[in-house]
N, C-alpha and C positions, 0 to 999 in steps of 0.2 A: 220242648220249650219250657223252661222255668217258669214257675208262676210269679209275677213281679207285688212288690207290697202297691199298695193303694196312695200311699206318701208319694212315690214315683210316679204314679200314674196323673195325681195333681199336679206334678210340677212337670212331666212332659205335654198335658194338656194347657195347661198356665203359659210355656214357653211356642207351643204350637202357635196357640191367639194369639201372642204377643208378635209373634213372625208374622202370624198372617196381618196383623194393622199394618207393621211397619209395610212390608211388602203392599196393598193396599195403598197408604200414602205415595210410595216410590211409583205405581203404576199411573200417579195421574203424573205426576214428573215424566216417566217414563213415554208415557200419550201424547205429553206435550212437545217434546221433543223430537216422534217420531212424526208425528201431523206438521210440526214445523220445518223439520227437512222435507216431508214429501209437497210441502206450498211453499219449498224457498224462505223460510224462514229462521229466524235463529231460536225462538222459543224461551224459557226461562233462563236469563245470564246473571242477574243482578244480586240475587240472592245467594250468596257463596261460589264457590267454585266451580260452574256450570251450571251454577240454578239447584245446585244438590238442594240448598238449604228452604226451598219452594213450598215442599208440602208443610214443614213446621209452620211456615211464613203464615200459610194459606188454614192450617191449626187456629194457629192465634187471631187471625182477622175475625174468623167465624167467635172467638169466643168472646168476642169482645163485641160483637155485636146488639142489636136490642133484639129479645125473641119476642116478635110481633103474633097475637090471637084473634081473627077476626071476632067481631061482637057476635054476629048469630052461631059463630061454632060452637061445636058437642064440645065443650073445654074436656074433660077426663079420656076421651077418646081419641081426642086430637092430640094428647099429651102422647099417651102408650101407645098409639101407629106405628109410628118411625120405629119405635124399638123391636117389633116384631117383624119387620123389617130384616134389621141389625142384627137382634138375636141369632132366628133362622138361618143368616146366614154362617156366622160362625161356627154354628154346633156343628155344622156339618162335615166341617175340620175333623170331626172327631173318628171319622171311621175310613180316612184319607190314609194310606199308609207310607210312610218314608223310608222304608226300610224294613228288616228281621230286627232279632232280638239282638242287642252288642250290652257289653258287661262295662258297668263304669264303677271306679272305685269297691268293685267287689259285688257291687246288687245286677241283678239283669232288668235290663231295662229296655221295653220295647219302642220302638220307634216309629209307635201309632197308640193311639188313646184308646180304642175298642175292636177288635176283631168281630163285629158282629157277622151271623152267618144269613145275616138279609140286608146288609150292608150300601150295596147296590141301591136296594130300596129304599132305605133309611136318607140315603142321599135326594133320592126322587122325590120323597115325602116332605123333605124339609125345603124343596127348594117348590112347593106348591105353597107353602103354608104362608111365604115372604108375600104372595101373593094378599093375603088378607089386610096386611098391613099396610098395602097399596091402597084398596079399596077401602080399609077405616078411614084411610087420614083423604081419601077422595069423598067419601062421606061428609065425615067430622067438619071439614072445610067450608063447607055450607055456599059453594059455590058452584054453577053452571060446569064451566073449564074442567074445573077437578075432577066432577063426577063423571064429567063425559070421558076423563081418562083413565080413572079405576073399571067403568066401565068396559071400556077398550084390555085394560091389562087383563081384568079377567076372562076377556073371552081368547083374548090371544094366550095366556097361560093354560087354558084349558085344553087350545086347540092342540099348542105345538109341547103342552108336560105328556100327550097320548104320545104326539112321532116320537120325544125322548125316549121312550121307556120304549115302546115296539122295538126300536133299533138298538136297542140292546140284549132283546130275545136270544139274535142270533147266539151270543157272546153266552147267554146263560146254558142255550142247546148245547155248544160244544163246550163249555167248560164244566157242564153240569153245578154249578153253584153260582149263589148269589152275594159269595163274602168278597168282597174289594179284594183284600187282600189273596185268597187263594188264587183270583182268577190272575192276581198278578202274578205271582209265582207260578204258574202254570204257563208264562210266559216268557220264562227266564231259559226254558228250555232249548234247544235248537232245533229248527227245521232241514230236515235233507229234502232235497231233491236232484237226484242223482249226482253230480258233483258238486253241486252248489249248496252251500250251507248257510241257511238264513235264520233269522231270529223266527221263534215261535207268536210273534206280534200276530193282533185280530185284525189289524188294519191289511194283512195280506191276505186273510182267507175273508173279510168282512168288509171289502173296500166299499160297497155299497154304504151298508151299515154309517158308515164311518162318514161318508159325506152329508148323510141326512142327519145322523148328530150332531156334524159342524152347524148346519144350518139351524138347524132346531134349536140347539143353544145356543146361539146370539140371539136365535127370537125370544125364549125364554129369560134373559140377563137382561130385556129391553135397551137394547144395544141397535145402533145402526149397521142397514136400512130396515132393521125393526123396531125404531124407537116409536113408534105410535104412542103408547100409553103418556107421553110427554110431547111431542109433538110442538115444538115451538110456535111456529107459523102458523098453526090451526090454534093451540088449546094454549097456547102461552107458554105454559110450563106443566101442562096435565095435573096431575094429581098431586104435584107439591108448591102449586101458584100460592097457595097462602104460606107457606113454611118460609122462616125465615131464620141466621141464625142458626144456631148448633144442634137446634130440632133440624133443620132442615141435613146438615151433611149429615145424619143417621140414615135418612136415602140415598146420599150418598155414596157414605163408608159398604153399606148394605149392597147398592149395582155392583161397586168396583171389588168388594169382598163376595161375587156370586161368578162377578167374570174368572177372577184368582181358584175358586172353586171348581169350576166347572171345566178348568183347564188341566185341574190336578186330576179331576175324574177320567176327563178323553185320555189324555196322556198315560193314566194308569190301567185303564180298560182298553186302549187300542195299539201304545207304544210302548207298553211293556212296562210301562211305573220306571222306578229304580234299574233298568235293566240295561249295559250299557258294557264295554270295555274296559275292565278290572272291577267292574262293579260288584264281582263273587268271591273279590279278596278283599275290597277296602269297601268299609259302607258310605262312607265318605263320597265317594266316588257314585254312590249309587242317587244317593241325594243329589249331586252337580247333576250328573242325567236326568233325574226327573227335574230340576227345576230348567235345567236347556230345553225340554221339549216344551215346560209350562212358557217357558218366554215366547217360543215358537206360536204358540197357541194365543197367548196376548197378542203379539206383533199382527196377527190374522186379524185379533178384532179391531185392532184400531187402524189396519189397510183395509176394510172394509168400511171402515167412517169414512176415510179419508178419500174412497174411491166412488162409492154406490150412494147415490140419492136415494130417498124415504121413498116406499112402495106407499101406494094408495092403499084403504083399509081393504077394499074389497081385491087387491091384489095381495098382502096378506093372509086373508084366510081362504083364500082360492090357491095359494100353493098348498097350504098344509092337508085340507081336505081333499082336495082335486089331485093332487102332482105325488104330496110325501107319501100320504096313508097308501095308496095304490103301490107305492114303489117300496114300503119297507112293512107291507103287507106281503108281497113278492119275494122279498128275501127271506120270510121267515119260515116260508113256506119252503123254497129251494134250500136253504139250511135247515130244516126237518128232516128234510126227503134226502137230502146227502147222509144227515147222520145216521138215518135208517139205514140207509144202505150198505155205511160202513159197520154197522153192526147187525150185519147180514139179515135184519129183518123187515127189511123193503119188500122183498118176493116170499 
C-alpha cells in the first residue's frame, strides 16, 4: 500500500465528519418515519418532499432559540460538557474503515483516516470518555434530576463498556489483531464447509459474541429500553433538563452520532465491513454493503424503541452483571480452548 500525503488524509477525514452529521441528521428523519409506520402514523410530511427537509427544519428551530444557564450552574463546565460529548463521538470515525486503498486523480488515497493496530481499542476508549461529558453537564447543572442521571449513566457505562469489549475477545483470539481494519479483511475471505461456501463473517463462528454486543451497545448509546440516564417519567429529561438550545442538541448530535458509530463497528467486526457481492472489483460497491448492514443495524435500534418498555434500574444492571458477564465470560473461554486446539496445542 502507497504511503498517502497528509493533505489527503485531511480532506478524507474532513469528508468522513461531514457524512457522518449529515448521515446523523437523516437518522432522526429516518426514526421518525420508522416509529411512525410501526403506530400507524404518517411522521414528518410537511417539510419538503416526505419530510426530507425535517432535520434542516429541526437545525434552524434549535438555532434560533434562547440558550438558557441555570443561576447556580458551574457556567465554564456547563459550557464544554456537551462538546466532549460531541467531540468523542466523532473521532471515532477515524479508525472506521470503508474501504482499501483506490487512486483518485493520480494520489492513493485510503478510504479510512488511521489504520491504527489497537484500533478496536481506540474505538472502546473513546466511546467511555462521551461518558464524562454526561456526568459534567449532570454536575454543572446544579440540579437533583441531572445528577441522578449522570449518576445512572455512569454506572450503566461502566457496567455494560466491560460486556462490550469481553465480547470481542473472541474476535481478537481468532483474528489475532486488534486493527479494525485487518480484522476486516480477514473477513473478506471464504468459508468452506464441505459444499457449502460461506463468507468468513465472525457473526458465524461468534454468534454468541454477537448477540451480547447488540445488547450492550444499545445500553451503552443510552438508547431504549436502556435509556435510564434520561429517563423522562422519572428524572424529566436526566442529565440534559437544564440544556436548552444548540448547547442542548450537542447531546443530541453526540447519542445519534454514537448510534451511527457503533453500527459501523458491529457491521465491520461481525458482517464483514465492506464485504459483499462485487465488492472485490468495484469499492463503490463495498461502501453500499457496509452502509446496508449499518441501516440494518439503526432499523434494530429504533424496533427496539418502538417495541420494549424501559427496564427498571435494578433490572438493568442485574442483566449485565448477572446474565452477560457469565455468558460472554463462557465464550471466551470455549473460544480459547477451540483456538488451542486448532493449533494443536490443547493436549
Amino acid at each position: 500500500m502507497e504511503p498517502q500525503p497528509i493533505w489527503v488524509t485531511f480532506v478524507v477525514a474532513f469528508i468522513f465528519m461531514n457524512v457522518l452529521l449529515v448521515g446523523m441528521a437523516y437518522m432522526t428523519w429516518f426514526e421518525r418515519k420508522v416509529l411512525a409506520a410501526m403506530q400507524d402514523r404518517l411522521g414528518p410530511t410537511r417539510t419538503g418532499p416526505h419530510g426530507l427537509l425535517q432535520p434542516i427544519a429541526d437545525g434552524i428551530k434549535l438555532l434560533g432559540k434562547e440558550d438558557l444557564i441555570p443561576a447556580a450552574a458551574d457556567r465554564l463546565v456547563f459550557y464544554f460538557a456537551p462538546l466532549v460529548v460531541f467531540v468523542a463521538a466523532v473521532v471515532r470515525v477515524a479508525v472506521i474503515p470503508f474501504g482499501n486503498q483506490i487512486t483518485v486523480f493520480g494520489h492513493p488515497v485510503n478510504l479510512f483516516v488511521a489504520d491504527l493496530n489497537v484500533g478496536a481499542l481506540f474505538l472502546l476508549a473513546f466511546g467511555s470518555i462521551g461518558v464524562y461529558g454526561i456526568i459534567l453537564g449532570a454536575y454543572a447543572s446544579a440540579n437533583r434530576y441531572s445528577l441522578l442521571g449522570g449518576l445512572r449513566s455512569a454506572a450503566q457505562v461502566i457496567s455494560y463498556e466491560i460486556i462490550l469489549g469481553l465480547s470481542l475477545v473472541g474476535i481478537f483470539l481468532l483474528s489475532q489483531s486488534l486493527s479494525v481494519r485487518q480484522i476486516m479483511l480477514l473477513q473478506t475471505a471464504s468459508l468452506q464447509l464441505g459444499p457449502v461456501t460461506l463468507p468468513n463473517w465472525f457473526i458465524l463462528s461468534q454468534p454468541l459474541a454477537f448477540v451480547i454486543f447488540l445488547i450492550a451497545a444499545v445500553a451503552e448509546t443510552n438508547r431504549a429500553p436502556f435509556d435510564l440516564p434520561e429517563a423522562e417519567t422519572e428524572l424529566v429529561s436526566g442529565f440534559h433538563t437544564e440544556y436548552s438550545a444548540f448547547r442542548f442538541s450537542f447531546y443530541f448530535l453526540g447519542e445519534y452520532i454514537n448510534m451511527i458509530i457503533v453500527s459501523l463497528f458491529a457491521a465491520t467486526m461481525f458482517l464483514g465491513g465492506i464485504d459483499g457481492p462485487g465488492s472485490d472489483r468495484f469499492w463503490v460497491l463495498g461502501i453500499f454493503w457496509l452502509l446496508v448492514k449499518v441501516v440494518f443495524f439503526l432499523f434494530f435500534y429504533v424496533w427496539l424503541r418502538a417495541t420494549l418498555p424501559r427496564f427498571r434500574y435494578d433490572q438493568l444492571m442485574g442483566i449485565a452483571w448477572k446474565v452477560l458477564l457469565p455468558l460472554v465470560l463462557i465464550n471466551i473461554i470455549v473460544t480459547a480452548l477451540i483456538r488451542l486446539a486448532g493449533n494443536g496445542q490443547l493436549f
